[in-house]
N, C-alpha and C positions, 0 to 999 in steps of 0.2 A: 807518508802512506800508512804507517802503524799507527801514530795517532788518529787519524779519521778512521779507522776500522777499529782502535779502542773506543772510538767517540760512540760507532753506531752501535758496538755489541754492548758499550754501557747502558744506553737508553732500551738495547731489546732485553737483559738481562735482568730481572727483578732480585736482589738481594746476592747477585753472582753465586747462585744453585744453578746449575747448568745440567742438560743430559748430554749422555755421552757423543751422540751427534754433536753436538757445538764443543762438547770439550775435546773434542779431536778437531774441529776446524779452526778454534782458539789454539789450541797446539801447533798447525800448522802455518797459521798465518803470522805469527808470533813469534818474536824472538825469547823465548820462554823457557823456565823451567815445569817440569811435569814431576812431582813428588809424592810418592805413595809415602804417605804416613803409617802404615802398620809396621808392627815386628820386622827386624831385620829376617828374621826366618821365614814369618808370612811372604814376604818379599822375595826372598830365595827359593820359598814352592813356587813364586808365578809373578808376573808382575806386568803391565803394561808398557810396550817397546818405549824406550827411551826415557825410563820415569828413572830420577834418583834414590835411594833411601834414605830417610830421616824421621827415623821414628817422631812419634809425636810427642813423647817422652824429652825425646834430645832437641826437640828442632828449635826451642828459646833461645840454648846454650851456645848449637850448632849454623844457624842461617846467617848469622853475620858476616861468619868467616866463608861460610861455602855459597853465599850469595849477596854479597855487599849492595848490589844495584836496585835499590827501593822501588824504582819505575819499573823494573822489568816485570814480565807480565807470569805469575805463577800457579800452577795449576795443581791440584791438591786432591787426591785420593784414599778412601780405604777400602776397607768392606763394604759395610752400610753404610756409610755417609756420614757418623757419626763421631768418629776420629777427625774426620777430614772438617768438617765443621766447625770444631773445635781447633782445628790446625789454623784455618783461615780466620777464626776472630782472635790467636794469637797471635801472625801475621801482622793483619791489619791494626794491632793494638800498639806492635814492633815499627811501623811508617809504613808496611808494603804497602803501595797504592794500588795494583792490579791481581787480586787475587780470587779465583775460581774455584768453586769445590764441585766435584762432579756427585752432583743428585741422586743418593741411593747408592753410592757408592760400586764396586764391581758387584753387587748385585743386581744392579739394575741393570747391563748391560747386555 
């Protein structure tokens, strides 16, 4: 079931930039991580239910050990979009094969 619903959101997803509508039904349908990449403090003024912290500073050193399963499907956060961006072509550089960064970041939302 999770691969045919990775199959369809790949082919509707152009470059996995998502808005927040889809990166909350990506979150839910998914057995997933949800990672804000800002500061550990940005993080601790607010953050989106369920998201872990990993700066984007630490998450080269850090995603190994706190997320060893390459398939699983990871969803990726900042501000404007622009950490988060940058989080997901390190990622994908690392072997994640399912990785989403939500478009425009918590600004957009």
């Amino acid at each position: 079931m999770i691969k045919k619903v990775r199959k369809k959101l790949n082919r509707q997803i152009e470059n996995k930039q998502i808005e927040y509508k889809e990166f909350q039904k990506i979150a839910k349908q998914t057995d997933g991580y949800v990672i804000d990449v800002r500061s550990h403090q940005e993080y601790e003024e607010g953050h989106l239910e369920g998201a872990i912290s990993i700066s984007l500073y630490d998450l080269a050193n850090n995603i190994l050990k706190e997320m060893p399963d390459k398939n699983r499907t990871i969803l990726v956060y900042c501000e404007s979009g622009n950490r988060s961006k940058e989080a997901q072509n390190i990622l994908e550089q690392l072997g994640y094969k399912e990785v989403y960064n939500l478009k425009g970041g918590l600004d957009n939302i």
